[in-house]
N, C-alpha and C positions, 0 to 999 in steps of 0.2 A: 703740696704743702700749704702753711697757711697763709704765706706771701702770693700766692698763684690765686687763690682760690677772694683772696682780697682783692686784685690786680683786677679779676676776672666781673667782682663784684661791682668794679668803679668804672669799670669798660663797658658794662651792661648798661648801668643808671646814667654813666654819658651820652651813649645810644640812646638811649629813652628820650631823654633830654632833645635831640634832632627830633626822634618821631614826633613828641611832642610838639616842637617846633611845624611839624607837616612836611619833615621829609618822606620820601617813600621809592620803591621800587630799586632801579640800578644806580638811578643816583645817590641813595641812601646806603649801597651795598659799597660804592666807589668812594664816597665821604667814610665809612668806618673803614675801609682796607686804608685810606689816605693818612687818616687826624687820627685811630685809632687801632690800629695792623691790626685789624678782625676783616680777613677775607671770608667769613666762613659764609654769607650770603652774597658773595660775590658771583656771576652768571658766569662760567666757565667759559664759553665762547668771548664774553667781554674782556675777561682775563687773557685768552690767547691771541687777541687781538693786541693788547698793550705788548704783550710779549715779541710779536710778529713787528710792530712798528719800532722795536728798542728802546722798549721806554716802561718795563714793566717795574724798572724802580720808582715810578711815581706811583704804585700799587701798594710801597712798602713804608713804613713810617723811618726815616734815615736822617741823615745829617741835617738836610734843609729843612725836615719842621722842628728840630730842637735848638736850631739855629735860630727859627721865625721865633718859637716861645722865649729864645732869649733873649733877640732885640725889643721884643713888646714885652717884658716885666723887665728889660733895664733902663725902656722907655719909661714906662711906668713908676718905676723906681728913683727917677733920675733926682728930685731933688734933695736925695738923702745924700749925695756925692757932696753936701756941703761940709759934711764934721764928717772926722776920720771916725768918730761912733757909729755916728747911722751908714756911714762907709762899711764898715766890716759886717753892722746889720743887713745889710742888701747883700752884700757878697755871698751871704750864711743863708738870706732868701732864694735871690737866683738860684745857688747848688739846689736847694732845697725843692724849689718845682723844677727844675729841670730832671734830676733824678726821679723825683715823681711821677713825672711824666713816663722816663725812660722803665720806670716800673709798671705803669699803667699800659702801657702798650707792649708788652710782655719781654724788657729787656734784647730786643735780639741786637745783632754785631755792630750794627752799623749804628744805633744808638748808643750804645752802650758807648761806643768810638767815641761819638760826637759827643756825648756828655761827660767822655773825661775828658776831651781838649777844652770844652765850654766851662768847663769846673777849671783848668788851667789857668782859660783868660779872663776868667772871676778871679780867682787868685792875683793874676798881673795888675787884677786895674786897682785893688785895693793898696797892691805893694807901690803903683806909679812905676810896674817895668812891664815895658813890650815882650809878649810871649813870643818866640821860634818856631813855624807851624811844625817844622822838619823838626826840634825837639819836642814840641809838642805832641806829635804826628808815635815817633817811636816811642815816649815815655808813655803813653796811654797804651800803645799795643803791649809794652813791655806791664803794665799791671792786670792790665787784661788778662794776660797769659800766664804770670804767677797764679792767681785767682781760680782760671779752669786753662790750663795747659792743651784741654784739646780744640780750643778754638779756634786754632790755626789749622783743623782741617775741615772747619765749615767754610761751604762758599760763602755765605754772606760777608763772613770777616774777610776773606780773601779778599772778594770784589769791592768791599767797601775802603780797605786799605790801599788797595790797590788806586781806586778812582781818585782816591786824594793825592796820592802820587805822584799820579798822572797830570792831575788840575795842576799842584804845585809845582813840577818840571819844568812840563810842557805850553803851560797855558801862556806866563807873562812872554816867553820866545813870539807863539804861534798870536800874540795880541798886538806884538812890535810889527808883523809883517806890514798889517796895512792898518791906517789910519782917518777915522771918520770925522767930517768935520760936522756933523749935527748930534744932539743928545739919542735920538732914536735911532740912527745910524750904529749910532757908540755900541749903546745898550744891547740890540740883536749882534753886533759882530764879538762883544765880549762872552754873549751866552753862544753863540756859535764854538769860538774857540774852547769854551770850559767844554762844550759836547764833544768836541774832537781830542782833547788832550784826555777826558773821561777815559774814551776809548781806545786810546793811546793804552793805556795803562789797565784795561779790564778785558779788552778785547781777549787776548791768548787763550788767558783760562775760561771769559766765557765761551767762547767758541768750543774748548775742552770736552767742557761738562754739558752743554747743553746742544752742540753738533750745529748750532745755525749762526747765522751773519743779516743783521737786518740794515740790508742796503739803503732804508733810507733814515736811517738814524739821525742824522744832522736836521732832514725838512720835518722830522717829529719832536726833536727836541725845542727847534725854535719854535713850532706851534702850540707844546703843552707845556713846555716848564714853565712861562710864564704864568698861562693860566689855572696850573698847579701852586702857585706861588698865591695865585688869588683864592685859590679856595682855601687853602689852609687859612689865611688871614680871614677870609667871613666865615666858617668854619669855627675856628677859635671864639673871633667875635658874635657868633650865634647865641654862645653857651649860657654864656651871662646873661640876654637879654630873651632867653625861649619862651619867658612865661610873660614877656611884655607883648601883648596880642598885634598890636599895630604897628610896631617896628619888626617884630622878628616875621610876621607876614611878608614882609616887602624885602628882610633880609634870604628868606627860606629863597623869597624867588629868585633873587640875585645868584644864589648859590644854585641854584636848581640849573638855570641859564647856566654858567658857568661851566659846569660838570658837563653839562648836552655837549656845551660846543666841544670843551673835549674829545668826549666822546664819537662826535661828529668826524671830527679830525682823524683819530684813530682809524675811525673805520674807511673815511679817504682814503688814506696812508695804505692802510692793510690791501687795501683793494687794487692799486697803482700793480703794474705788469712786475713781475720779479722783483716784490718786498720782501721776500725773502732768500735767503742761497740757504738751504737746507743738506738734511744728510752728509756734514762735514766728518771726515774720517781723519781724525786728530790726536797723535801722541805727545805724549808726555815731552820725549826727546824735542820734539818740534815745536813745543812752548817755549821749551826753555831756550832752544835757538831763536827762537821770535824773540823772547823779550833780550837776547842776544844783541838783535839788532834793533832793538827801540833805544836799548842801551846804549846804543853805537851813536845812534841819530840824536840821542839826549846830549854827549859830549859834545858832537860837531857841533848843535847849536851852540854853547857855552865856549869851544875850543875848537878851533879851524886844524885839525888834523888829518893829515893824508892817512898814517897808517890806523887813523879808528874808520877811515871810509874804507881802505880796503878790508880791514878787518869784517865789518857790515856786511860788505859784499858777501866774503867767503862765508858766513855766518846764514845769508841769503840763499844761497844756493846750497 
């Protein structure tokens, strides 16, 4: 239709835009599957490597770059926060490229997710009330699903729903455990923990659907999601300035660097002795007793109960 065939038009010419700039090869295929969910020139062994290390959602355009586009135009935006005017004009902006965005990169689940909770706390900041991630979290999935009812049998919406779940549960427990007294300390043990609570929460059903277990998930997530975080930001920042010959030169190559070491790391990763447990024989009945006892282990953190431990157990076995 003619919202695709637009989407597809504005996905092309921002592509251009990098070549233009002097990107090329796999790091040009790993920048548009990243800033733009166009994997369609992406090197299939590169692809099954991010898969093989647990970390093939940094392939997909998700929550965390509609997250990055809305702190850099609220940044951008920030001195209209003075009159409650230009207050609801920004608010009507932000929606406005965020969904953009979420259109230009072909709507899938996990955007779509992120851009109606980010549409929520656009709304909160102009009203001066704190958003509910957890109301947040179900009122998005619940219009989502009036909208198109079968998106609760795509995995992306599962996994995506699911991850935030998890993060939200699990995370602030598993961040109390231990405590860093330096800022870099802090920062790896906070992205640590969001990796484990992730998978806290997506593990059952990915394991389901996709039969494998990438055992080293945590040493892949501390080495790329940072520097996925970097790319989107010069990425973004390229766009504007591609036809500036002498900055976006020395930008191209920051981003080029960047995407390698990635890349680097991946193939580290993938290559370490059993990065993978494959050929998992997994039913239905057996997720739902798995997430059983995530369930079980969610309360204990929150509620010291003996019978949610033995419940766990028997759930276990």
């Amino acid at each position: 239709n003619r919202r695709k065939a637009v989407a597809n038009t504005a996905r092309c010419r921002l592509a251009g835009l990098y070549v233009h700039a002097g990107m090329s090869g796999d790091e040009l295929g790993i920048l548009k599957a990243i800033l733009l969910g166009d994997d369609d020139t992406l090197d299939p062994e590169l692809k099954a490597s991010y898969s093989s290390a647990g970390v093939s959602h940094i392939l997909c355009v998700s929550g965390m770059h509609v997250g990055v586009i809305f702190m850099i135009i609220n940044f951008l935006l920030k001195p209209m926060d003075l009159f409650k005017t230009t207050r609801i004009l920004k608010t009507f902006i932000v929606m406005l490229v965020i969904w953009l965005y979420a259109h230009i990169t072909g709507l899938a689940p996990s955007v779509t997710r992120s851009a109606t909770m980010f549409t929520f706390v656009a709304v909160g900041q102009v009203l001066r009330r704190n958003t509910n991630v957890f109301h947040s979290l179900f009122a998005s999935m619940f219009i989502l699903l009036v909208f198109n009812p079968l998106l609760l049998f795509e995995v992306g919406f599962q996994l995506s729903y699911l991850a935030v779940a998890g993060i939200v549960l699990f995370q602030p427990k598993l961040a109390a455990v231990y405590t860093c007294h330096t800022r870099a300390g802090n920062y790896f043990w906070e992205l640590l923990t969001v990796s484990v609570a992730a998978q806290l929460g997506t593990s059952p059903v990915s394991i389901y659907y996709f039969a494998q277990f990438p055992n080293y998930f945590m040493l892949s997530n501390l080495g790329v999601i940072a520097l996925s975080f970097a790319v989107i930001i010069t990425g973004v920042a390229l766009l504007p300035i591609s036809f500036i010959p002498f900055i976006s030169k020395y930008l191209t190559w920051l981003l080029t660097m960047e995407i390698k070491a990635m890349n680097t790391i991946i193939t580290f990763i993938e290559r370490l002795p059993c990065s993978v447990t494959g050929n998992i024989d997994y039913h239905i009945v057996q997720v739902i007793l798995l997430y059983g006892v995530i369930g079980c282990v969610c309360l204990l953190m929150y509620r010291k109960d003996r019978k949610v431990f033995w419940t766990a157990g028997v759930l276990f076995t």
